[in-house]
C-alpha positions as CSV (number, residue, x, y, z in Angstrom):
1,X,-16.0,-4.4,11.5
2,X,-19.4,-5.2,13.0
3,X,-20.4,-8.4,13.0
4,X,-23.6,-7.9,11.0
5,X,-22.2,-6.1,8.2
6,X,-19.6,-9.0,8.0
7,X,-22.5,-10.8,7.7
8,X,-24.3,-9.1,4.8
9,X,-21.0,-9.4,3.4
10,X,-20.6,-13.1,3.3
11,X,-24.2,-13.3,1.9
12,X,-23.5,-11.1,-1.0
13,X,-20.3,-13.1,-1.7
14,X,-22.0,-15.9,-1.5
15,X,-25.1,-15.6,-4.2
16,X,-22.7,-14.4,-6.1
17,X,-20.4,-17.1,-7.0
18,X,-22.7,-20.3,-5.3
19,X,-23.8,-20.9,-9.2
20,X,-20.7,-19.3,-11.1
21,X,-18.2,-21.8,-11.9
22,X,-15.6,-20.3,-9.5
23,X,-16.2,-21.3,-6.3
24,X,-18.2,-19.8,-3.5
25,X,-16.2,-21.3,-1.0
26,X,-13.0,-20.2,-2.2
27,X,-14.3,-17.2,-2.0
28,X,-15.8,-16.8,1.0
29,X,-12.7,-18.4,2.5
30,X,-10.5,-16.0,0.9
31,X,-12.8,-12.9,2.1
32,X,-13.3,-14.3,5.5
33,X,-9.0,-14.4,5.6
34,X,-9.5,-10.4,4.1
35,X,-11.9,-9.3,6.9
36,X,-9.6,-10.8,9.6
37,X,-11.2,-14.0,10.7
38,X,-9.1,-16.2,12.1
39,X,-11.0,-19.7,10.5
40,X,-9.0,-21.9,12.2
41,X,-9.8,-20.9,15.7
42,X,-13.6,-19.5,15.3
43,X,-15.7,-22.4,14.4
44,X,-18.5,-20.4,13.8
45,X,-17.9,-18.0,10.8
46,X,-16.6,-21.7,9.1
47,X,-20.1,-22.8,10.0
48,X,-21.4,-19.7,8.8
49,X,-19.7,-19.5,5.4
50,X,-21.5,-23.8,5.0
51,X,-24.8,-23.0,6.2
52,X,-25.9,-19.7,4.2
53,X,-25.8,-22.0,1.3
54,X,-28.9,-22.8,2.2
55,X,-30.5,-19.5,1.0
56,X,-28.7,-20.4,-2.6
57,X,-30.6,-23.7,-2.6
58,X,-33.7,-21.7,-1.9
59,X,-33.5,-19.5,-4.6
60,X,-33.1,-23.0,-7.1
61,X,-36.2,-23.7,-6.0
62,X,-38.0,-20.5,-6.5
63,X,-36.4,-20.0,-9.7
64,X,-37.1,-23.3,-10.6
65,X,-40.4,-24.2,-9.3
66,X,-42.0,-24.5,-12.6
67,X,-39.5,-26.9,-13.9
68,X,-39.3,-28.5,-10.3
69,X,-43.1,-29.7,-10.4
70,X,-42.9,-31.0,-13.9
71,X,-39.9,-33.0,-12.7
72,X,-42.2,-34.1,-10.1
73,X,-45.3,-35.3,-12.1
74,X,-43.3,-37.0,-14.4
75,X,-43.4,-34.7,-17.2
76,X,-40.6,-35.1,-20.0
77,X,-39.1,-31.5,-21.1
78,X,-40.2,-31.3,-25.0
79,X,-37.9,-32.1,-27.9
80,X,-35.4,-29.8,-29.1
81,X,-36.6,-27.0,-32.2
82,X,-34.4,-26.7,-35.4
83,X,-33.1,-23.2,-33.7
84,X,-32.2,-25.0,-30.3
85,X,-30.3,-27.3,-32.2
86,X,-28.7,-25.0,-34.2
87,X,-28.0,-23.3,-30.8
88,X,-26.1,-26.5,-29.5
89,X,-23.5,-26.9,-33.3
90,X,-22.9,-23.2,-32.5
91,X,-21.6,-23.9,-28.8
92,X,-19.4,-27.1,-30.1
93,X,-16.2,-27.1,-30.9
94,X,-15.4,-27.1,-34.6
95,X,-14.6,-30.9,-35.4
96,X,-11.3,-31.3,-37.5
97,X,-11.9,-31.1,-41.4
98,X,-14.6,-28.1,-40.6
99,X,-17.8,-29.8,-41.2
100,X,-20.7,-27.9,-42.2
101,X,-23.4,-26.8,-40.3
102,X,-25.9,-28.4,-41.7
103,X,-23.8,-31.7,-41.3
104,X,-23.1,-30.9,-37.9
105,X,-26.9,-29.9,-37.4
106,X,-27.9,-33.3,-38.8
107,X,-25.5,-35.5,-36.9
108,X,-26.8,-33.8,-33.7
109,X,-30.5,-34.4,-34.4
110,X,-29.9,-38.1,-35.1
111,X,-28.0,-38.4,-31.4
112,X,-30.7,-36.6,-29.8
113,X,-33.4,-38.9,-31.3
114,X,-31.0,-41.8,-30.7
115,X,-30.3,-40.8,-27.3
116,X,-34.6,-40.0,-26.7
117,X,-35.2,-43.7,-27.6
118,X,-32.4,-45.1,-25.2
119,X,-34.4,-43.3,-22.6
120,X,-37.6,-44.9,-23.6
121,X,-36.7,-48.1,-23.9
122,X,-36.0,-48.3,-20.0
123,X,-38.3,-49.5,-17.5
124,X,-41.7,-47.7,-16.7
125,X,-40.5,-47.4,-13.0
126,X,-37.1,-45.4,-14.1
127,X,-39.0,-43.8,-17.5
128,X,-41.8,-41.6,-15.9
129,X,-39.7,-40.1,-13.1
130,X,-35.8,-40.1,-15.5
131,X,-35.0,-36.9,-14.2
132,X,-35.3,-37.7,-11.1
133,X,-33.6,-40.4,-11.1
134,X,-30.7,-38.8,-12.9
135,X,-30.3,-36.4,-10.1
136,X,-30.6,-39.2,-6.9
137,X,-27.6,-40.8,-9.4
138,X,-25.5,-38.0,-9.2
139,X,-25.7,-36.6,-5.9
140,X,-24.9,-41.1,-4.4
141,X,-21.2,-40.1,-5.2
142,X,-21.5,-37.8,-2.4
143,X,-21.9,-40.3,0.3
144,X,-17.6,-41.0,-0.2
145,X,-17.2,-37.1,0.6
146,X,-18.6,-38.1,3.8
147,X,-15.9,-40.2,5.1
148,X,-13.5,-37.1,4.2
149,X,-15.5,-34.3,5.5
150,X,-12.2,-33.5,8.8
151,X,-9.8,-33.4,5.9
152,X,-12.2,-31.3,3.6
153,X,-12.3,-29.5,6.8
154,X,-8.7,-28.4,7.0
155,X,-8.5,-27.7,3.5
156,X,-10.3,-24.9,4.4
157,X,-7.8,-23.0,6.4
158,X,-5.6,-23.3,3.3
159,X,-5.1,-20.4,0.7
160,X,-3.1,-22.5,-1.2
161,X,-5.5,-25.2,-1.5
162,X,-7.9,-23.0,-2.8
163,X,-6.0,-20.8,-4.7
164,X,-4.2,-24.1,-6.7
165,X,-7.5,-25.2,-6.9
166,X,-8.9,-22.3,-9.0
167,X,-5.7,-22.1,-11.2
168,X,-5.8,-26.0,-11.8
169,X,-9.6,-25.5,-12.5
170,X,-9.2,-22.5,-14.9
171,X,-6.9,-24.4,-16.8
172,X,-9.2,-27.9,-17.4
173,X,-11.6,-25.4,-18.0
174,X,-10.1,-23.6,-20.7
175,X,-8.9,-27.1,-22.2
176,X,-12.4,-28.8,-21.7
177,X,-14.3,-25.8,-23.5
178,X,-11.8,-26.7,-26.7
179,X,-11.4,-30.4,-26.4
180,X,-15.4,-31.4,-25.4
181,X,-17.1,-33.4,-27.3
182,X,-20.4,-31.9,-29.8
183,X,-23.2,-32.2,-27.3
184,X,-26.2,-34.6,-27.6
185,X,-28.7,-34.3,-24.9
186,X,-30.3,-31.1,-24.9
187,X,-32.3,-31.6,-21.3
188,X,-31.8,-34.0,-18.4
189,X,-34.7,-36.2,-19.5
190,X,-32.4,-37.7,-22.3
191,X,-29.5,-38.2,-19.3
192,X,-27.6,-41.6,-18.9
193,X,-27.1,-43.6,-16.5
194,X,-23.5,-43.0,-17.2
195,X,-23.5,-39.6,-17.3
196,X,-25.5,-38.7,-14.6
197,X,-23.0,-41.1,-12.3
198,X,-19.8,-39.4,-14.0
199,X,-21.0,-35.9,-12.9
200,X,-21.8,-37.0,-9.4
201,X,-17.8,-38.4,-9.5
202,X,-17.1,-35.2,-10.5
203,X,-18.6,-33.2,-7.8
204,X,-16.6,-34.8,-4.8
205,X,-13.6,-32.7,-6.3
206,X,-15.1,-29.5,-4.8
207,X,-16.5,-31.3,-1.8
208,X,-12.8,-32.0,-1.1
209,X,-10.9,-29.2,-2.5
210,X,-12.5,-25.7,-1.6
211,X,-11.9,-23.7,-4.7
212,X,-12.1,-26.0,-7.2
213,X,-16.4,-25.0,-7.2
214,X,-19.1,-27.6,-7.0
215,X,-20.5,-25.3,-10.1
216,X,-17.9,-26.1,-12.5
217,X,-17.0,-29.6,-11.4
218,X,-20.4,-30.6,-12.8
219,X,-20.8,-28.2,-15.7
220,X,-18.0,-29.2,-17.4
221,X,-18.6,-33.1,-16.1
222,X,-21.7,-32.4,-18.1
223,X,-20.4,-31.0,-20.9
224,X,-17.5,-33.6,-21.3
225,X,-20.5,-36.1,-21.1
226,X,-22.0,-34.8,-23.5
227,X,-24.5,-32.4,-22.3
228,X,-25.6,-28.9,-24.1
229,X,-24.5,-26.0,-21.9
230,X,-27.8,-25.3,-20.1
231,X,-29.0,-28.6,-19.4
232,X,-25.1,-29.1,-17.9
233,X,-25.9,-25.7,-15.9
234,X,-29.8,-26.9,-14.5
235,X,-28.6,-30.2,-14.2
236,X,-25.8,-28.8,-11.8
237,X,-28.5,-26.3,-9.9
238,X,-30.2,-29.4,-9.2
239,X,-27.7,-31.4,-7.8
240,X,-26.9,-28.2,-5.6
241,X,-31.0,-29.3,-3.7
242,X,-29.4,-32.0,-2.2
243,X,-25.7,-31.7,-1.9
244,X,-25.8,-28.1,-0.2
245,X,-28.8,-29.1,2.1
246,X,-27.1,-32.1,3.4
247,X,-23.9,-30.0,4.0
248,X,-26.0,-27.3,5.7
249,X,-28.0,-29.8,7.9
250,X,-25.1,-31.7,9.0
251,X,-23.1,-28.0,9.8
252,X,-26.0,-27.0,11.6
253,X,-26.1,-30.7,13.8
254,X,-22.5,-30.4,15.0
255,X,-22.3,-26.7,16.1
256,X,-26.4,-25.7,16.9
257,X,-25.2,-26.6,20.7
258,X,-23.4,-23.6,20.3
259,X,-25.4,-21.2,18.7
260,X,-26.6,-18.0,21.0
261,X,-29.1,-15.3,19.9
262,X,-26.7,-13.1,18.2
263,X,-25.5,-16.3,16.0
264,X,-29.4,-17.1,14.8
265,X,-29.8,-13.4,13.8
266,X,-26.3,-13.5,11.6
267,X,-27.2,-17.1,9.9
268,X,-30.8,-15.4,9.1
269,X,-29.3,-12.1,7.7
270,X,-26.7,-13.9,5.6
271,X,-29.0,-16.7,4.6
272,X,-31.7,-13.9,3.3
273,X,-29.2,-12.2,1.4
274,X,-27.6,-14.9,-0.4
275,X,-30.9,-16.1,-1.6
276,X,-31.5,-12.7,-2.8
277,X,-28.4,-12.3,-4.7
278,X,-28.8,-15.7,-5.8
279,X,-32.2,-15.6,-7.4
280,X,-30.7,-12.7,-9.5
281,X,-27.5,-14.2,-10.7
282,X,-29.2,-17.6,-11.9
283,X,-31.3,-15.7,-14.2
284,X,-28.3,-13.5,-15.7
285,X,-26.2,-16.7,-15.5
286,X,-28.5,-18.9,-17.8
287,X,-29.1,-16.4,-20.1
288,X,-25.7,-15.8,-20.6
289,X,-24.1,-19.5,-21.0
290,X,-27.1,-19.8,-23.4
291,X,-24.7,-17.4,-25.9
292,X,-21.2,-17.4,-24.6
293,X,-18.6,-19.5,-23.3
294,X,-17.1,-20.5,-19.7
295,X,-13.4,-19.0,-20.8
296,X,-13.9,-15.7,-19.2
297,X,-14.7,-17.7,-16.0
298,X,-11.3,-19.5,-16.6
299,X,-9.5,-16.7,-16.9
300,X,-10.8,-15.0,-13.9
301,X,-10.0,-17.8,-12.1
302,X,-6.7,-18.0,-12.7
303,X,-6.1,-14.5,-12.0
304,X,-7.6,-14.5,-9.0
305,X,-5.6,-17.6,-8.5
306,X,-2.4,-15.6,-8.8
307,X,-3.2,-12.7,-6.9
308,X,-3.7,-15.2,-3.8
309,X,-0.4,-17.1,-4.3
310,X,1.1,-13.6,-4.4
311,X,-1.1,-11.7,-1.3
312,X,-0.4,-15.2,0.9
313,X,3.2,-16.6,0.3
């Protein structure tokens, strides 16, 4: 198969799964195995599969940029409406004894004004920029994946690591969509410092396990912390900014000596396509966790899961 279409390839696989919660690099190991690339002698399409990421991250941005800038001047994401929080007793599990809605509804406003004044009661200097600083929490965690990154390396070569990755994720996530707790900050403004730092924990999991997905190691961090489903989901495209470009730039350091003409032109073609594909799914992706669960992600994950255990044994 020529090179280039392998390319276009990898790019679609990739903006389609970077932001589902079942792992773009599982994937893109598995289809790279699937197209005949030997990963653990050709150091460039395992360079390649890293450093297209960077078109996903782009299409954050773009997708973003509204909600990016306001982030930037300091601006705090408004209140929730009577509907939104109705929105966010739907999503929760039933608690045991079957409260009503309206108690439910009730309970959840009086977090999310408890959990508003928390915020405001912390210093100017961490107040006016909380977002931000929620987001430089999370990603710190990252720094220990560092250390790791020759073992994350070989992890890559394995199907069973990513395939026991995706059935052990399905699982938790199947059991964490049940077992969560009834969520109480609506947006990332209202974040701890707590929780912010336990979702950052969570995302060295996929840094070190390909499979397990960076996507669903925070969104269901965020939702065990105690986050509504979308603010889980931006809060996890926003941790992707700097994660994935600091796994792209260092990729890029340690192989660019080795990068010819005909490399450049299949890191640009894949790189434009996966933003492409990207930007699309994040819109159909929001709008759907905004009415629906994760289990169909769980259950496609552990199907997929078996079919790999099966096709490589």
């Amino acid at each position: 198969m020529p090179d280039l279409l392998v390319a276009i390839i990898l790019g679609v696989v990739e903006g389609v799964t970077e932001f589902l919660p079942i792992s773009s690099t599982g994937h893109l190991v598995l289809c790279e195995r699937w197209l005949g690339i030997d990963l653990e002698h050709d150091a460039f399409w395992k360079m390649f599969a890293v450093f297209i990421q960077i078109g996903a991250i782009a299409s954050v941005v773009v997708y973003f940029r509204n909600r990016i800038v306001s982030l930037l001047r300091g601006r705090n994401a408004p209140q929730p409406t009577p509907l939104e929080a109705s929105a966010m007793v739907r999503e929760a599990p039933t608690p045991p004894g079957g409260s009503s809605t309206s108690t439910a509804s009730d309970g959840i406003q009086t977090a999310i004004l408890e959990r508003v004044a928390a915020v405001r009661a912390t210093p100017v200097v961490f107040r006016r920029n909380h977002a931000l600083w929620m987001i430089i929490v999370g990603s710190l965690p990252l720094a220990i994946a560092y250390f790791a990154h020759k073992w994350a390396e070989r992890n890559l070569e394995s199907t069973t690591v990513v395939a026991l990755a995706l059935l052990i994720g399905g699982v938790l996530m199947i059991a964490i969509e049940y077992l969560r707790p009834v969520p109480t900050t609506p947006s990332i403004e209202e974040m701890t410092w707590g929780q912010a730092l336990g979702i950052g924990l969570a995302q060295i999991l996929a840094a070190l396990f390909p499979g397990t997905s960076r996507s669903a190691a925070t969104i269901m961090g965020g939702e065990l912390a105690g986050l509504s489903r979308a603010a889980a989901a931006e809060f996890s495209f926003f941790l992707a900014i700097p994660a994935m470009g600091a796994a792209c730039a260092f990729s890029l350091l340690k192989h660019r000596a080795a990068l010819d003409a005909r490399h450049w032109l299949l890191l640009v073609v894949g790189t434009l396509v996966a933003f492409l594909v990207a930007w699309l799914v994040i819109a159909a992706f929001m709008s759907f966790i905004r009415r629906h669960s994760f289990i169909p992600f769980a259950v496609y994950r552990i199907g997929l899961a078996i079919v790999v255990l099966l096709a490589f044994k």
